[in-house]
C-alpha positions in Angstrom: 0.0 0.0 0.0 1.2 3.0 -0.9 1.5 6.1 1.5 -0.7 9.1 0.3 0.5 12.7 1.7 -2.4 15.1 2.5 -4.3 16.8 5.6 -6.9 14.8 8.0 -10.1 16.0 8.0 -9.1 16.9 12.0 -6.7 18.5 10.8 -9.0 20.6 8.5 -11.0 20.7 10.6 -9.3 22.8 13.6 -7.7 25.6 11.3 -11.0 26.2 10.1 -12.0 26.6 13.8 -8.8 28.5 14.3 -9.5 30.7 11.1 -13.3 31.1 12.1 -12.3 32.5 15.4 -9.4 35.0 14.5 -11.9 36.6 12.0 -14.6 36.6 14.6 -12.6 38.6 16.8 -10.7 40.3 14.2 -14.2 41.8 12.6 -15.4 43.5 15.8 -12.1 45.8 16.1 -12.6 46.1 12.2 -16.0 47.6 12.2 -15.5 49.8 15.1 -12.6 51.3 13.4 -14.9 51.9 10.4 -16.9 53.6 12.9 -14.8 55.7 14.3 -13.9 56.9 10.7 -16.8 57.3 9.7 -18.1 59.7 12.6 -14.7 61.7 12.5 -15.6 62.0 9.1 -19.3 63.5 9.1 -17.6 65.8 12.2 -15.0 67.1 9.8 -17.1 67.7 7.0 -19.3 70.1 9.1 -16.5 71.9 10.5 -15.6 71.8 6.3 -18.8 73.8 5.4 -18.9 76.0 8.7 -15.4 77.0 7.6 -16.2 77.6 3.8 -19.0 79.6 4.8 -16.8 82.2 7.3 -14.4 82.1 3.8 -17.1 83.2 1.8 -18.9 85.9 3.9 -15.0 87.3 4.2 -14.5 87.7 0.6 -18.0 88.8 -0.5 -17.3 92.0 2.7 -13.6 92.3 0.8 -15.5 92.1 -2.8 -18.4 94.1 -2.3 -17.2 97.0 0.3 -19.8 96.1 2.9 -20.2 94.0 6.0 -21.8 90.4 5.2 -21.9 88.1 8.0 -23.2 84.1 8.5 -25.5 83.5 11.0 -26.5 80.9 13.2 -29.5 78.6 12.6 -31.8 78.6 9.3 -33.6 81.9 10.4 -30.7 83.6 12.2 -31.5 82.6 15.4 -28.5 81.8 16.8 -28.8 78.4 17.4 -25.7 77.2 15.3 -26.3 72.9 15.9 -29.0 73.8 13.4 -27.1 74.9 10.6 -26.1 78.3 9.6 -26.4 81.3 6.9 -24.2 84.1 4.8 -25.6 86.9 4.7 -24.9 90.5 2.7 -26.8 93.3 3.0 -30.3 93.7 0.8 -28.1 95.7 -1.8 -26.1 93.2 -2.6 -28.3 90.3 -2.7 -29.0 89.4 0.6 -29.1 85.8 1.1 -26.3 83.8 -0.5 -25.9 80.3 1.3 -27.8 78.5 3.5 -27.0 75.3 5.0 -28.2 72.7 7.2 -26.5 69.9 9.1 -27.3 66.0 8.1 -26.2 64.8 11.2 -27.4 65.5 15.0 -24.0 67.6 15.5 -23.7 70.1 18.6 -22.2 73.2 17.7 -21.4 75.7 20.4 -20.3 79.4 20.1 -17.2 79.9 23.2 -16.6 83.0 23.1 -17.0 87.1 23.5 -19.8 87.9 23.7 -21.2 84.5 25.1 -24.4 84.0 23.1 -23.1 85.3 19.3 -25.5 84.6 17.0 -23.6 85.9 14.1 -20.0 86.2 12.8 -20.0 89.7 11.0 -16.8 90.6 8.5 -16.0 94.3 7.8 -14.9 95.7 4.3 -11.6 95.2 5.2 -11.7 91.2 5.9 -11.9 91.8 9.7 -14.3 90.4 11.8 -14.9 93.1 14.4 -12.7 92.3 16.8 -14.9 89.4 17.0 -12.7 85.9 18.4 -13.7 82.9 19.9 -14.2 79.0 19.0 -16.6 77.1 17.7 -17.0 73.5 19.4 -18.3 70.4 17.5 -19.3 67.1 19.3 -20.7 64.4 17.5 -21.0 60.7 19.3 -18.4 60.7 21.3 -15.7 63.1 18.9 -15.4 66.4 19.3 -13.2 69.4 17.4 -12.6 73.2 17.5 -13.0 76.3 14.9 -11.3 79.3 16.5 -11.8 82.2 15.3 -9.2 85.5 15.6 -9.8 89.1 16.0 -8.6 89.7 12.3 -11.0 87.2 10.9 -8.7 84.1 10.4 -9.7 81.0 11.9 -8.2 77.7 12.3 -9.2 73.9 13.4 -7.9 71.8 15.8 -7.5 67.9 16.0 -10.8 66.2 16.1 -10.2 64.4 19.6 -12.5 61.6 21.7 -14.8 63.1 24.3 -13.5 61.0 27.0 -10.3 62.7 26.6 -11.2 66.3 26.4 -11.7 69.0 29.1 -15.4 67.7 29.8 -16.7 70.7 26.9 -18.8 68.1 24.8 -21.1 66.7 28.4 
């Protein structure tokens, strides 16, 4: 008889076990990573549009030779987890953008004064001596907008809540 050379089915048997397993476990930490991406992602992509949009009412003051200004919430409100607006004055078209947010992100105005409802931009670029940050928390990430005197702003690194100052609870 001759000897033939090939696996058991035991043998088959347990690395399919084995294989089954390390995927089993290996798929959790996989799909909470794509998590995680994915809400960094939606919390950048705010902070994206939020940032366009102080860009924009910056150029059309510079452009135009008047103050235009975006504003909190769909009707100006101030309530800027609810989206925001740029604005010009009536003789220069008035509305130009308004946008809403997809996702149930928490936007908060830190800053002077406390309760700004709207980011106003002089001829000049400026915004008024206006500064402060705007914070965005979104399940368990959270990320800053700051905003200088002369109109510039900046973002910081989108961070987890846990690790923060306590700002997003």
């Amino acid at each position: 008889m001759q000897n033939k050379k090939g696996f058991s089915l035991l043998e088959v048997m347990c690395v399919l076990a084995i294989l089954s397993f390390l995927a089993l476990v290996s798929s959790g930490v996989i799909i909470q990573h794509a998590q995680t991406s994915q809400h960094k992602a939606i919390l950048l992509e705010d902070v994206k549009n939020l940032s366009n949009a102080l860009q924009e009412a910056r150029l059309l003051a510079i452009q135009s030779g008047d103050s235009s200004y975006v504003c909190g919430g769909v009707d100006c409100q101030g309530n800027w987890s609810d989206g925001f607006v740029v604005m010009q004055p009536e003789s220069y078209g008035g509305l130009y953008r308004r946008v809403t947010f997809e996702h149930d992100v928490s936007i908060v105005w830190q800053g002077f004064p406390a309760n700004k409802s709207r980011i106003t931009f002089l001829p000049n670029g400026l915004s008024g001596y206006q500064n402060g940050t705007f914070l965005f928390c979104y399940l368990g990430w959270h990320t800053r907008l700051v905003i200088n005197q002369s109109g510039r702003f900046y973002g910081a690194d989108v961070v987890a809540t846990e690790d923060s100052d306590g700002a997003c609870s």
